[in-house]
N, C-alpha and C positions, 0 to 999 in steps of 0.2 A: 275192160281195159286190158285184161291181160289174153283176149283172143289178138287183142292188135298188136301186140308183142312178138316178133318172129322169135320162131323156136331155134333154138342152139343145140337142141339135139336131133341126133339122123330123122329124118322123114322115114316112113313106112311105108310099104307098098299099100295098094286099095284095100287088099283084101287083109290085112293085118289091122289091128287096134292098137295102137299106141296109148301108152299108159298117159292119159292127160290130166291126172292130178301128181307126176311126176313132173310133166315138162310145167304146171303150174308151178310146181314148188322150187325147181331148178329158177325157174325167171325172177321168183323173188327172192330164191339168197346168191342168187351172182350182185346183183344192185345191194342188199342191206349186207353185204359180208364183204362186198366193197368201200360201203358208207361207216365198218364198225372197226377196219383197217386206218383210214381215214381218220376216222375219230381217238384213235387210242396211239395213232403217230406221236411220240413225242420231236419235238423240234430245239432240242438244248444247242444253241449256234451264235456265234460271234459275229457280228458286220462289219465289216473293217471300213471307212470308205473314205478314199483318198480323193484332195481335189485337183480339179482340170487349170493348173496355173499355167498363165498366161506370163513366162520369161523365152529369156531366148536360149535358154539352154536347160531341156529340162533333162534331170536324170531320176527315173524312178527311185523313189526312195525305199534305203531298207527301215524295213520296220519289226518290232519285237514286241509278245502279247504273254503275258503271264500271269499266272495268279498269286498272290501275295495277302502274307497275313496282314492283323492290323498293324503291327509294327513295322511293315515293310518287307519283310524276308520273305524271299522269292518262295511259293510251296511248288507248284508245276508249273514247267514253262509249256506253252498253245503253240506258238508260232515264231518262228525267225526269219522273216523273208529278206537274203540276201543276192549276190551276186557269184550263183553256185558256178557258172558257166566259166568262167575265169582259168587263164591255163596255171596251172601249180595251186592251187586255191588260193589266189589271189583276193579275192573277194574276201576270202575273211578277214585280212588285218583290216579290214573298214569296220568289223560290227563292233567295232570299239568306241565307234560314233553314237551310237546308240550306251552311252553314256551311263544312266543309270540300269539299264538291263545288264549292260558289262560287268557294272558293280555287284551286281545281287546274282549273277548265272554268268553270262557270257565268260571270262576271263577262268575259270574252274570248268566249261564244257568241253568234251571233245565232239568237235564238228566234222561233218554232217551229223545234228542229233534227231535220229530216227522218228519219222512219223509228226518232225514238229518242223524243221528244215526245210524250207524250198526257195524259188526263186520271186524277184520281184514283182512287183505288181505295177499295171498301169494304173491311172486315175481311173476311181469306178468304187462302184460297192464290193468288196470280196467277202464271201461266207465260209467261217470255220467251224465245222461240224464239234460240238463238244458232248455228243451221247458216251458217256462213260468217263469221261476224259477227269473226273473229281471223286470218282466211285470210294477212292483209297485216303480220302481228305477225312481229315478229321473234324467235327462237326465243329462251327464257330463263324464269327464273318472276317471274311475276307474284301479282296478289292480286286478287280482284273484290271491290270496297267498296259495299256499299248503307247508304244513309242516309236516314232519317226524319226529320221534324219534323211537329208538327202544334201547330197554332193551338189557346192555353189547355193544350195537353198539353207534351209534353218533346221530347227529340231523341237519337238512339240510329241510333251505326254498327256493322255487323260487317263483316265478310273472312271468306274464303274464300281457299287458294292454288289455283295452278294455274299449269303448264309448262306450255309452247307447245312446239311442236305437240304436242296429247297424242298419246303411245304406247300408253297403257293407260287403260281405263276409268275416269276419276273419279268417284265419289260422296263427297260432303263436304258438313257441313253446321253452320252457326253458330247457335246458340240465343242468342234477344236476352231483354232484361229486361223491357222495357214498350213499347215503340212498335213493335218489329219480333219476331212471336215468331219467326223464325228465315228462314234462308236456306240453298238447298240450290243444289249446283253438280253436274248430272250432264254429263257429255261423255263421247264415245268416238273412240278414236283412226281417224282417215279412212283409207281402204279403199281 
């Protein structure tokens, strides 16, 4: 098997010997030191995913993702996705639309807040990277809240739970009515 393997390293003239229990051992840790990268990837990520509504006037909705204890109170906020492009920041007297995020974070941030800030979204699945993103939480459960709103449309929250620090794999995931068709919480416990 492993003479059928092209080598990765220099060829050798004729009259040289090449080390072949070297170019053996190179062919099988580029594959298993690929496959142990792979396997020890953690994937801690948020899916946001907005639907494809069929109005005559659509406007991407802004939306808001944060983590909140049991009683509600915001601990970090993931995501703001507004209307940055606006001349004068225009765009932000809307994220007041977003209603209960306003209440608990918005109304107290000063915007653009770094690293969590960006612009809207089309209808689609969007991915929020959350490796590190709870590192400073304090152990307990929580809930991660995403919120929508969208201009001439409606407004729609769901949740998701989640224990700090995970032990164990979570996959979860809340199905929305009309602004948000759902939201997925995978994490894996750190290594």
């Amino acid at each position: 098997m492993l003479e059928d393997t092209p080598c990765l390293l220099p060829r050798y003239g004729e009259n040289s010997r090449p080390n072949t229990l070297l170019n053996k051992l190179y062919r099988l840790a580029l594959p298993l030191g690929l496959l142990g990268v792979a396997m020890t990837a953690q994937a801690d990520e948020l899916e946001i995913t907005l639907p494809n509504l069929n109005v005559a006037e659509y406007h991407a909705p802004y939306v808001a993702a944060w983590l909140a204890d049991e009683r509600g109170k915001r601990v970090v906020d993931i995501a703001v996705w507004y209307d940055t492009d606006m001349a004068n920041n225009e765009g932000e007297k809307w994220l007041k639309d977003l209603r209960m995020w306003w209440r608990r974070s918005g109304r107290s941030a000063s915007m653009p807040i770094d690293g969590v800030s960006g612009a809207t979204r089309r209808p689609g699945t969007s991915t929020i990277a959350l490796d590190g993103r709870f590192d400073d939480v304090a152990a307990g459960d929580y809930f991660i809240w995403v919120e929508a709103a969208r201009e001439l449309g409606g407004r729609e929250t769901l949740k998701v739970p989640v224990s700090l620090p995970v032990k164990q794999t979570v996959n979860t995931r809340a199905e929305g009515q009309h602004e948000l068709s759902s939201i997925t919480l995978h994490m894996e416990p750190a290594q």
